[in-house]
CHARMM-style PDB file with segment names, atoms N, HN, CA, C and O in Angstrom:
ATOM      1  N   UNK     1     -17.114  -8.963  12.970  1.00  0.00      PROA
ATOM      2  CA  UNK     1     -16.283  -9.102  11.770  1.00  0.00      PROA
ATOM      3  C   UNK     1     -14.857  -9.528  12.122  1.00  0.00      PROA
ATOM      4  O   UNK     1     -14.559  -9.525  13.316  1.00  0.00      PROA
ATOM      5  N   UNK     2     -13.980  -9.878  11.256  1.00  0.00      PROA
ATOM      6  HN  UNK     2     -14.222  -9.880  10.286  1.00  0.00      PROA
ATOM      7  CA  UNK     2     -13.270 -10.262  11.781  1.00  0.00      PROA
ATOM      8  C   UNK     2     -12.043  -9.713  11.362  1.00  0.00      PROA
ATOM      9  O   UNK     2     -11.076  -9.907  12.098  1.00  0.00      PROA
ATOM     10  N   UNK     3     -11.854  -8.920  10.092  1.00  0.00      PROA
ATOM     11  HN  UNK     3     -12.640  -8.762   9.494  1.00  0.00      PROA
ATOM     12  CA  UNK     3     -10.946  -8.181  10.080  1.00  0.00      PROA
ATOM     13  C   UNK     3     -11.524  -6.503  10.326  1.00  0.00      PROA
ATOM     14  O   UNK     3     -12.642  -6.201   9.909  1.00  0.00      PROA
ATOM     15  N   UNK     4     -10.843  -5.706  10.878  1.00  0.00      PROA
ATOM     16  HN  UNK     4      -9.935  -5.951  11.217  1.00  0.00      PROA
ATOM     17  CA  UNK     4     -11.741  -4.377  10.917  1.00  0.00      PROA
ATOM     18  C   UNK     4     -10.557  -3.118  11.111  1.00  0.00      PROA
ATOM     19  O   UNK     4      -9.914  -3.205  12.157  1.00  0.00      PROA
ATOM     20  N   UNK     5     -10.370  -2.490  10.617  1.00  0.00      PROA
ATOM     21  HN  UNK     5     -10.893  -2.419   9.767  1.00  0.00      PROA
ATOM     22  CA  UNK     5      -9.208  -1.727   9.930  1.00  0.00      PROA
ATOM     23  C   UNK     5      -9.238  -0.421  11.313  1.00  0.00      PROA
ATOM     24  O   UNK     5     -10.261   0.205  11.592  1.00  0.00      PROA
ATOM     25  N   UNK     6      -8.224  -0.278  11.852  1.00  0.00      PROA
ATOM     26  HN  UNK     6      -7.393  -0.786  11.625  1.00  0.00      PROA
ATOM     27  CA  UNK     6      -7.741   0.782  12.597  1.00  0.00      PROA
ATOM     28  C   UNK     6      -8.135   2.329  12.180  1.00  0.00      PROA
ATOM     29  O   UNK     6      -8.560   3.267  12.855  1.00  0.00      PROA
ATOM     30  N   UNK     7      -7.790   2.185  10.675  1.00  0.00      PROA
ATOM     31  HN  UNK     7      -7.445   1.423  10.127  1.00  0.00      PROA
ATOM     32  CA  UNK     7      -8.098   3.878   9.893  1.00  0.00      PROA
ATOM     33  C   UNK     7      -8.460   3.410   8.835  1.00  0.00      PROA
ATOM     34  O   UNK     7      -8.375   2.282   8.350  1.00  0.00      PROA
ATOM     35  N   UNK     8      -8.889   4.376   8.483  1.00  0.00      PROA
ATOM     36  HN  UNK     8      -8.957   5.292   8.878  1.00  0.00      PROA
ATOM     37  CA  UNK     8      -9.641   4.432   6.859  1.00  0.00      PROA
ATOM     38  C   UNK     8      -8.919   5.870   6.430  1.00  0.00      PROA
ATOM     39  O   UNK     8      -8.994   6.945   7.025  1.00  0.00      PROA
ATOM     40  N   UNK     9      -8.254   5.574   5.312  1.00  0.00      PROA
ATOM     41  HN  UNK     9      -8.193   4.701   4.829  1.00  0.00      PROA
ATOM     42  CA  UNK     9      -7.441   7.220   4.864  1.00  0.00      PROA
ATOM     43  C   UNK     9      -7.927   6.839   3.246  1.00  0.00      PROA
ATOM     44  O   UNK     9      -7.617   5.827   2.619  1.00  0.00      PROA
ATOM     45  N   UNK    10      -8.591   7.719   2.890  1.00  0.00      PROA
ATOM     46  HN  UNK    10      -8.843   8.542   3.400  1.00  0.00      PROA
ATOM     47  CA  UNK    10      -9.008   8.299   1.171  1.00  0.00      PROA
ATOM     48  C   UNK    10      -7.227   8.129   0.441  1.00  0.00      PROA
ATOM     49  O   UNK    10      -6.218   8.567   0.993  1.00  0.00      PROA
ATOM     50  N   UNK    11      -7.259   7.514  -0.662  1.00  0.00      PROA
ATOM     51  HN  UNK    11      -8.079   7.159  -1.110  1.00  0.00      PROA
ATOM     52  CA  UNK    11      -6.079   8.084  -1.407  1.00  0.00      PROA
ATOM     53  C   UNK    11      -6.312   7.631  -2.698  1.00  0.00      PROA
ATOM     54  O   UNK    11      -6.819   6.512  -2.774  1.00  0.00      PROA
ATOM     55  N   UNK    12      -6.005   8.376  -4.013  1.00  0.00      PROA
ATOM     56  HN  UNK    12      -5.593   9.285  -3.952  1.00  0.00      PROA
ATOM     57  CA  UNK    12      -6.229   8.648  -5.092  1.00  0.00      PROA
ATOM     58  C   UNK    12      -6.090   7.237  -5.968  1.00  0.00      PROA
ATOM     59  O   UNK    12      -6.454   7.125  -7.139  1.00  0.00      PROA
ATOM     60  N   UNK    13      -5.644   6.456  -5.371  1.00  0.00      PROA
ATOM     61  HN  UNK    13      -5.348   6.547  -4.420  1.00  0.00      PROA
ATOM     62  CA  UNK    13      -4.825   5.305  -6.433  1.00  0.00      PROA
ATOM     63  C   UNK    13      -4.327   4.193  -5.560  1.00  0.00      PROA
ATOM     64  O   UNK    13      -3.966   4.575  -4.447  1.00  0.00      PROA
ATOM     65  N   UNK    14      -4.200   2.677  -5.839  1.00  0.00      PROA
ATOM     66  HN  UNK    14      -4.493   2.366  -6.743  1.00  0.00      PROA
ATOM     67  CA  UNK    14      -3.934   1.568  -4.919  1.00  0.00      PROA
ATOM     68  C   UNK    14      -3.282   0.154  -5.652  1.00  0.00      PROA
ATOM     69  O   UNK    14      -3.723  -0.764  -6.343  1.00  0.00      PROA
ATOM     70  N   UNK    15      -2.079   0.516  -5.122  1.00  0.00      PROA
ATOM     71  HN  UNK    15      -1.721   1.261  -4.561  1.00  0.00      PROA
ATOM     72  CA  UNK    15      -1.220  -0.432  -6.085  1.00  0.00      PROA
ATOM     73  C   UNK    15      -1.604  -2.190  -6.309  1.00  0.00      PROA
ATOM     74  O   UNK    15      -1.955  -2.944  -5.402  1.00  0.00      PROA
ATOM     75  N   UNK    16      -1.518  -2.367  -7.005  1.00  0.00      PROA
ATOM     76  HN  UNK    16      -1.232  -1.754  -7.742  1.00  0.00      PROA
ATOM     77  CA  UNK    16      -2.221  -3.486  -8.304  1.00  0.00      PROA
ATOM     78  C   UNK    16      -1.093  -3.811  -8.929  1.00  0.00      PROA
ATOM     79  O   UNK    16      -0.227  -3.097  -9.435  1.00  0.00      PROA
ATOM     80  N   UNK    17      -1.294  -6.065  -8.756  1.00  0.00      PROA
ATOM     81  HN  UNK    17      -1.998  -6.645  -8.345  1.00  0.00      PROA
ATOM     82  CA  UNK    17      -0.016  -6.365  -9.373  1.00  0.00      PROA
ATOM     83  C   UNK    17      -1.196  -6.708 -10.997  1.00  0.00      PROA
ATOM     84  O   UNK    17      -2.383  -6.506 -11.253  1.00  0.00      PROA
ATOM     85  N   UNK    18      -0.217  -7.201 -11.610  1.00  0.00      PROA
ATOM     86  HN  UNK    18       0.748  -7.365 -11.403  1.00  0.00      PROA
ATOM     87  CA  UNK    18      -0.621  -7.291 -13.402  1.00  0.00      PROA
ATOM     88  C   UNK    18      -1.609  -8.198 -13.210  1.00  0.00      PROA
ATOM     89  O   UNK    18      -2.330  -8.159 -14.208  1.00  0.00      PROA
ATOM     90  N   UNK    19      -1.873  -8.729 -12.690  1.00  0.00      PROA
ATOM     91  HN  UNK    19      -1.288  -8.761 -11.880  1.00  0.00      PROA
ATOM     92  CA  UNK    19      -3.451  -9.170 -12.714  1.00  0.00      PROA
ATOM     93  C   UNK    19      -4.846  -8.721 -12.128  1.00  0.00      PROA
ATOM     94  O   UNK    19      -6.011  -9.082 -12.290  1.00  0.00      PROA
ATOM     95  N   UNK    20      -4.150  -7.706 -11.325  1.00  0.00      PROA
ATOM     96  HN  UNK    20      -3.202  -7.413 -11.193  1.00  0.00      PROA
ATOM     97  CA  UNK    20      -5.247  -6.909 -10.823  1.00  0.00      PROA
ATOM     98  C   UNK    20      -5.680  -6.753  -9.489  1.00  0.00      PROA
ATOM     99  O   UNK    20      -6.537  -5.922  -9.188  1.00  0.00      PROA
ATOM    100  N   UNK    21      -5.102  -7.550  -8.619  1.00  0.00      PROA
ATOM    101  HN  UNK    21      -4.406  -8.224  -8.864  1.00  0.00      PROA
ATOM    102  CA  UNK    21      -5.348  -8.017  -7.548  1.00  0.00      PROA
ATOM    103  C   UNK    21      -4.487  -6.893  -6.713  1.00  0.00      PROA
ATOM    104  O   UNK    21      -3.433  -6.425  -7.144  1.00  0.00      PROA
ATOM    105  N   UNK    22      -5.012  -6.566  -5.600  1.00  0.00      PROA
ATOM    106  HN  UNK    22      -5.868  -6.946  -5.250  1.00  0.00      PROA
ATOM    107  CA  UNK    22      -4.483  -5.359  -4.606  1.00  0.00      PROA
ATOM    108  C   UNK    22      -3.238  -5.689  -3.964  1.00  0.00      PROA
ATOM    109  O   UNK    22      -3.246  -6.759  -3.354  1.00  0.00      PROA
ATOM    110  N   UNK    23      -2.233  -5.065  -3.958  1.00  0.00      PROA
ATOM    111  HN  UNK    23      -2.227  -4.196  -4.453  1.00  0.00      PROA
ATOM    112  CA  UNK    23      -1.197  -5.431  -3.063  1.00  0.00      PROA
ATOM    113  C   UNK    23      -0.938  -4.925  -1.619  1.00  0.00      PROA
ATOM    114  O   UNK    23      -0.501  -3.859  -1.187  1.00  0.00      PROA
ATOM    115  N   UNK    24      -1.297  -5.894  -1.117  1.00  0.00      PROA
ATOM    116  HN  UNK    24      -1.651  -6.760  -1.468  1.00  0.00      PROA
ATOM    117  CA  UNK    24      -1.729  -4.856   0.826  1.00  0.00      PROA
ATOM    118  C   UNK    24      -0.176  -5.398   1.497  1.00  0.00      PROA
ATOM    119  O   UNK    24       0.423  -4.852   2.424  1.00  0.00      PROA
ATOM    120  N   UNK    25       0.105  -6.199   0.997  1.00  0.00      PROA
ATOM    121  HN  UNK    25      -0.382  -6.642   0.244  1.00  0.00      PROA
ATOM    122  CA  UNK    25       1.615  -6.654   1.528  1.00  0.00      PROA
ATOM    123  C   UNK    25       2.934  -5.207   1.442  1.00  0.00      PROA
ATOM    124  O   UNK    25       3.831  -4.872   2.215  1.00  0.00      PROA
ATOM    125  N   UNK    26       2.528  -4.746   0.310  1.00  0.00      PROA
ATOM    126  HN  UNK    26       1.799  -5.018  -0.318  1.00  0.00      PROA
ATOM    127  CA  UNK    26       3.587  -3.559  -0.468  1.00  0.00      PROA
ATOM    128  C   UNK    26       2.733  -2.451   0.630  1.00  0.00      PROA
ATOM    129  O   UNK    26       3.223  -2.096   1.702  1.00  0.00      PROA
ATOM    130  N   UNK    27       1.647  -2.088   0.228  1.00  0.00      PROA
ATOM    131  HN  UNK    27       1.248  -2.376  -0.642  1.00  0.00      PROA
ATOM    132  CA  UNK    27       1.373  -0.938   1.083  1.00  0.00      PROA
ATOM    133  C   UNK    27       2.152  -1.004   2.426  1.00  0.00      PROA
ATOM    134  O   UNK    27       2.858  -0.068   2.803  1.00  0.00      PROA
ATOM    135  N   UNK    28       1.971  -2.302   3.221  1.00  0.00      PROA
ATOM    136  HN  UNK    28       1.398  -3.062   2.915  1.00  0.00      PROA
ATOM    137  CA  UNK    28       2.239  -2.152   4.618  1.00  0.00      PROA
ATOM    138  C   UNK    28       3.523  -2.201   4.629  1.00  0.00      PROA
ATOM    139  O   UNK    28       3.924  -1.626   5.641  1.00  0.00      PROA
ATOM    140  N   UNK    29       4.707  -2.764   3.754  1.00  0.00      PROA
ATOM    141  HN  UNK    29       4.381  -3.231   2.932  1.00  0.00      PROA
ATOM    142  CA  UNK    29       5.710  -2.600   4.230  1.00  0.00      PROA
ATOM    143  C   UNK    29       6.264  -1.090   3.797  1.00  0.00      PROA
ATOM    144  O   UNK    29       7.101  -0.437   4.421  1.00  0.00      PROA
ATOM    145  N   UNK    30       5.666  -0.749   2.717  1.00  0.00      PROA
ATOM    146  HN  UNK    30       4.986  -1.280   2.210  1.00  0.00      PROA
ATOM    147  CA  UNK    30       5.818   1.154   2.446  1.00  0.00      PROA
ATOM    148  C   UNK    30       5.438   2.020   3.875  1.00  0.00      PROA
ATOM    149  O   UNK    30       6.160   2.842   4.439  1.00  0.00      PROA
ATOM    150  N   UNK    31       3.979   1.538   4.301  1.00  0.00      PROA
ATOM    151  HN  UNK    31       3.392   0.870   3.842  1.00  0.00      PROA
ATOM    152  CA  UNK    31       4.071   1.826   5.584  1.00  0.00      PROA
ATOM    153  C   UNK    31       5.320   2.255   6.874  1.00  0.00      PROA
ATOM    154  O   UNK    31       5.898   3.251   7.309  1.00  0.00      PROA
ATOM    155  N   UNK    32       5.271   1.170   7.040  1.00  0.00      PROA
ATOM    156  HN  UNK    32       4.801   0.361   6.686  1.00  0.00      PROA
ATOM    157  CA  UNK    32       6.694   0.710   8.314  1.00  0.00      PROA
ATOM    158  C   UNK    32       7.932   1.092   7.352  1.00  0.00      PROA
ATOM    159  O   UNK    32       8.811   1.359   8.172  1.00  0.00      PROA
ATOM    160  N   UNK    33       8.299   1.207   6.507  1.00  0.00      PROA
ATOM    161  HN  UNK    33       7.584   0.990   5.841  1.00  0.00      PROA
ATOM    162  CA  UNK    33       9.566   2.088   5.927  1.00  0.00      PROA
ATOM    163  C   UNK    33      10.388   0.706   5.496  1.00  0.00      PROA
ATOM    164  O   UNK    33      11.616   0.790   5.534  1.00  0.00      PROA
ATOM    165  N   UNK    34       9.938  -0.258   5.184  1.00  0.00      PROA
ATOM    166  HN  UNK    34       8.941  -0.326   5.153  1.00  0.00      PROA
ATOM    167  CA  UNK    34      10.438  -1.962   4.789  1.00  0.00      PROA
ATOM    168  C   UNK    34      10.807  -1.602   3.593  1.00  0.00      PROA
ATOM    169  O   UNK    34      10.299  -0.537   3.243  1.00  0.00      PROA
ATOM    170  N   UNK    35      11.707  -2.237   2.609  1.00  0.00      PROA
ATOM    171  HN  UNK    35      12.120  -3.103   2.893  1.00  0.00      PROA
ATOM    172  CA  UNK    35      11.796  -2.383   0.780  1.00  0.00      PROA
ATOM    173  C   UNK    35      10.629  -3.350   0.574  1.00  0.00      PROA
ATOM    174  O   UNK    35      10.007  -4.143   1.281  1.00  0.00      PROA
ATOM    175  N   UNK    36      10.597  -2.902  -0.822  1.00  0.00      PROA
ATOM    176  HN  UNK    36      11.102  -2.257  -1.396  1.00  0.00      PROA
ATOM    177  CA  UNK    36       9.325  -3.514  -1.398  1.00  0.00      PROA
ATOM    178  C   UNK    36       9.944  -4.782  -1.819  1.00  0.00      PROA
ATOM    179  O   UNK    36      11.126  -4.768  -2.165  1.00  0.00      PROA
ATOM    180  N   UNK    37       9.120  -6.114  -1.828  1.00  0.00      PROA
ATOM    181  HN  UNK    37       8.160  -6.126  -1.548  1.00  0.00      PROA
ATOM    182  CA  UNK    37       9.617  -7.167  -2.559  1.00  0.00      PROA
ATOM    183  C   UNK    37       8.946  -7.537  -3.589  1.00  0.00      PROA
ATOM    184  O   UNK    37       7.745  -7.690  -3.812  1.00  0.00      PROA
ATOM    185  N   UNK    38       9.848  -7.653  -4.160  1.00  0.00      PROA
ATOM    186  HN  UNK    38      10.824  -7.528  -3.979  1.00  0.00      PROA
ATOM    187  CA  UNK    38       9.101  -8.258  -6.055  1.00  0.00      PROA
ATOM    188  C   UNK    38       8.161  -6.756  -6.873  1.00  0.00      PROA
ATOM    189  O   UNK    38       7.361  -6.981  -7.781  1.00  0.00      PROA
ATOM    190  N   UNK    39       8.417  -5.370  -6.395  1.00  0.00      PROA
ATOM    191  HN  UNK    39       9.066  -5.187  -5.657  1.00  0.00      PROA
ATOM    192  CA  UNK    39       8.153  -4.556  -6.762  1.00  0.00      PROA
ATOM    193  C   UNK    39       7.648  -4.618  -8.695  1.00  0.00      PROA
ATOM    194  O   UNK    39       6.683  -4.034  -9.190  1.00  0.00      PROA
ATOM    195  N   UNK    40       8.710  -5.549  -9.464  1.00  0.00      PROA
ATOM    196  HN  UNK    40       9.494  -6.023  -9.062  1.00  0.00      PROA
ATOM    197  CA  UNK    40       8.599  -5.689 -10.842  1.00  0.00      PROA
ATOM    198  C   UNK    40       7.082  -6.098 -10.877  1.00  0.00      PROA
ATOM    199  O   UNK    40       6.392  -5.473 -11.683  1.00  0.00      PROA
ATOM    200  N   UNK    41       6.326  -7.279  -9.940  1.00  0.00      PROA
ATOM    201  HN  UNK    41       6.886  -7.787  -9.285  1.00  0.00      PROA
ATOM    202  CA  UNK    41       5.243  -7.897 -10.267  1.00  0.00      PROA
ATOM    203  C   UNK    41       3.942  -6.778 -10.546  1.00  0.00      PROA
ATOM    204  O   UNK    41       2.881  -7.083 -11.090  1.00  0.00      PROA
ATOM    205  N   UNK    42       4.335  -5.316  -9.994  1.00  0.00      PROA
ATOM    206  HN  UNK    42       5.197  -5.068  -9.552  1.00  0.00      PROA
ATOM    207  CA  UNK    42       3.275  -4.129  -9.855  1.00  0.00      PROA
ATOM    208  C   UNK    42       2.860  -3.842 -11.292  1.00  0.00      PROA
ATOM    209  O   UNK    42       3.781  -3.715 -12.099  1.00  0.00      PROA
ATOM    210  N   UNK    43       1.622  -3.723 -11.728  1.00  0.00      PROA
ATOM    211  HN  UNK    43       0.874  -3.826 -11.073  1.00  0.00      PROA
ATOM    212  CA  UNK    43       1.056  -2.691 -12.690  1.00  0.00      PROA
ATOM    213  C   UNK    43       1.322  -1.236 -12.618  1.00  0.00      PROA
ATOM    214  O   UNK    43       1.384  -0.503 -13.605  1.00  0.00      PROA
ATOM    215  N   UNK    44       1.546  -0.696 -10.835  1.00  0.00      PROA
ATOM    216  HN  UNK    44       1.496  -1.291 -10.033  1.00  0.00      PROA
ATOM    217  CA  UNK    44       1.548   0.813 -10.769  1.00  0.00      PROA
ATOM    218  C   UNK    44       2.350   0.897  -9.560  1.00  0.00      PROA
ATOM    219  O   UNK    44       1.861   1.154  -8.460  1.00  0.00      PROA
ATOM    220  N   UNK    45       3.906   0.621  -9.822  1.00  0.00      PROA
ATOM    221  HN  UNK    45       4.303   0.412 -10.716  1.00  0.00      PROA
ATOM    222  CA  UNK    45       4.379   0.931  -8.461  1.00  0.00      PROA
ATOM    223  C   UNK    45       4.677   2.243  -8.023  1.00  0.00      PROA
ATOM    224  O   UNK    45       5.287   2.534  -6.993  1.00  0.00      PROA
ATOM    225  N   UNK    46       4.029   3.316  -9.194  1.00  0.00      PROA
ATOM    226  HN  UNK    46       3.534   3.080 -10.030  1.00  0.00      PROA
ATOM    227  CA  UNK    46       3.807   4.661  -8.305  1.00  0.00      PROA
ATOM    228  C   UNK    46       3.075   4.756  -7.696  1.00  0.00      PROA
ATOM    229  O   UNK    46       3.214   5.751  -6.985  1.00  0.00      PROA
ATOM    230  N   UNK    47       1.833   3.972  -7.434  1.00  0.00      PROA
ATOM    231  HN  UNK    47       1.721   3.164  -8.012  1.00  0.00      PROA
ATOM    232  CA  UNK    47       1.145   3.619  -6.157  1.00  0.00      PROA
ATOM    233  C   UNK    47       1.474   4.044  -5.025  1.00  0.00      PROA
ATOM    234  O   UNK    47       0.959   4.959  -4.383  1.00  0.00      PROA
ATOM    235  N   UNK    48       2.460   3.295  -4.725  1.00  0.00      PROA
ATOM    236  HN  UNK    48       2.878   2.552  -5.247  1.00  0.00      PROA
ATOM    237  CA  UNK    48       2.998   3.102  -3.603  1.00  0.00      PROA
ATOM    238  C   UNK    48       3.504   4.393  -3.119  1.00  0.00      PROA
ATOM    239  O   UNK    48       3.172   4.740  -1.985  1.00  0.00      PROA
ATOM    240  N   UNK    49       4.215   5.104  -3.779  1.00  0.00      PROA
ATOM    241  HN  UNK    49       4.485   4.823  -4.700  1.00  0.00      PROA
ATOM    242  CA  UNK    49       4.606   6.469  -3.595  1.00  0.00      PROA
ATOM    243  C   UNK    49       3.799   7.413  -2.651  1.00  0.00      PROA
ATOM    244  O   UNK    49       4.225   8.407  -2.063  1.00  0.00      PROA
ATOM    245  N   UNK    50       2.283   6.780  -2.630  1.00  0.00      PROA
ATOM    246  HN  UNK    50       1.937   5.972  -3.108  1.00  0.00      PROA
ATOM    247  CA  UNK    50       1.268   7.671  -1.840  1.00  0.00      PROA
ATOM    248  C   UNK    50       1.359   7.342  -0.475  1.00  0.00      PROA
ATOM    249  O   UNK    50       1.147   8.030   0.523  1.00  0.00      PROA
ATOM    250  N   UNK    51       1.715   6.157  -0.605  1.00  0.00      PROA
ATOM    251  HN  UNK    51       1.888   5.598  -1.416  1.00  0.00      PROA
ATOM    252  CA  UNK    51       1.606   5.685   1.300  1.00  0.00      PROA
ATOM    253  C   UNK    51       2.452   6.059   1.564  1.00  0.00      PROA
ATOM    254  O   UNK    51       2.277   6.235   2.770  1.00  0.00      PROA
ATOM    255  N   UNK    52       3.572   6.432   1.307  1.00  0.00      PROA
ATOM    256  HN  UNK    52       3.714   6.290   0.327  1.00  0.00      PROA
ATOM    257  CA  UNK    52       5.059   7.142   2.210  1.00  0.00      PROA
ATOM    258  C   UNK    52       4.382   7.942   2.677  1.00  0.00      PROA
ATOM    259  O   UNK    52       3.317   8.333   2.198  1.00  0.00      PROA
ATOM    260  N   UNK    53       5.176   8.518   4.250  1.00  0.00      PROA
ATOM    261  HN  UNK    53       6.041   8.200   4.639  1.00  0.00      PROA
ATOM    262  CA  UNK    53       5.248   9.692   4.819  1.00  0.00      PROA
ATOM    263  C   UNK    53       3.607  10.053   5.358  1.00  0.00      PROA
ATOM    264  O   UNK    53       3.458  10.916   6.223  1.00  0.00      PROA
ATOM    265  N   UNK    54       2.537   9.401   4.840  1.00  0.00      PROA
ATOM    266  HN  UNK    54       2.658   8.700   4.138  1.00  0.00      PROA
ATOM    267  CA  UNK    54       1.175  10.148   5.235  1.00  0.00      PROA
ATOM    268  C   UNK    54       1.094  10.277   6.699  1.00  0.00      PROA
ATOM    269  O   UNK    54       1.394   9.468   7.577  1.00  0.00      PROA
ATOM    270  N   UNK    55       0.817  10.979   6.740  1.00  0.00      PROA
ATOM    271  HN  UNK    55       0.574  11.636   6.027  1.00  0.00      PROA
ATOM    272  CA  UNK    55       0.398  11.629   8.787  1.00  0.00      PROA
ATOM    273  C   UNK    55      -0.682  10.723   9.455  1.00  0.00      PROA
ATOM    274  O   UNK    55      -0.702  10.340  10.625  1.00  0.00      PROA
ATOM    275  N   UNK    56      -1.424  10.508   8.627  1.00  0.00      PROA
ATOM    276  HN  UNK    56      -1.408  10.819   7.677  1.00  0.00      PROA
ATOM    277  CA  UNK    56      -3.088   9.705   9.003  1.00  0.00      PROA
ATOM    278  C   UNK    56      -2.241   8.370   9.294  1.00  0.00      PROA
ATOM    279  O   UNK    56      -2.748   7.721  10.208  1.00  0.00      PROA
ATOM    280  N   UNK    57      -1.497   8.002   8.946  1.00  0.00      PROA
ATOM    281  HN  UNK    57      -1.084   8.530   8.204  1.00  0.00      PROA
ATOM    282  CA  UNK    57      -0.923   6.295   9.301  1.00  0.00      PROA
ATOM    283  C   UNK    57      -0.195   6.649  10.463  1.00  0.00      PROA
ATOM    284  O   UNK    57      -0.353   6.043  11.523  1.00  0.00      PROA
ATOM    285  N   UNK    58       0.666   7.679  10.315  1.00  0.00      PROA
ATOM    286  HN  UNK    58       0.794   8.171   9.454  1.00  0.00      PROA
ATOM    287  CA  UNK    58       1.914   7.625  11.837  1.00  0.00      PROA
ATOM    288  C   UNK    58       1.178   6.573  12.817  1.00  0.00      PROA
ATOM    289  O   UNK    58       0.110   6.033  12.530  1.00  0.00      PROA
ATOM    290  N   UNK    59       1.955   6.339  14.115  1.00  0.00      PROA
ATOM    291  HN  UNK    59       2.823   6.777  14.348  1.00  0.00      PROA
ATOM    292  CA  UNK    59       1.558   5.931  14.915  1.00  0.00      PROA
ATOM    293  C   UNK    59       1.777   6.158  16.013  1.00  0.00      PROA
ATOM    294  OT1 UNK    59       1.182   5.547  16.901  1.00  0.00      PROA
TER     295      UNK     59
END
């Protein structure tokens, strides 16, 4: 395969811009502690709120 994910962490909710489409760009820079860009384009930028701080990502 060719993409194949380091971790797999369960979380309740996964931020979605207004069309529906997943935002993995926002997660990862929530990740690494980056500002979000274009945050307005989100359906649920309390989303994002979940990936802060989780332990299962540290590195």
């Amino acid at each position: 395969p060719r993409h194949v994910p380091a971790k797999i962490v369960a979380v309740t909710d996964i931020p979605r811009t207004k069309s529906g489409k997943i935002t993995e760009l926002a997660v990862r820079d929530v990740v690494h502690g980056r500002a979000i860009k274009n945050k307005e384009a989100l359906a649920n930028p309390e989303a994002l709120e979940l990936f802060k701080n989780l332990p299962q990502l540290a590195d």
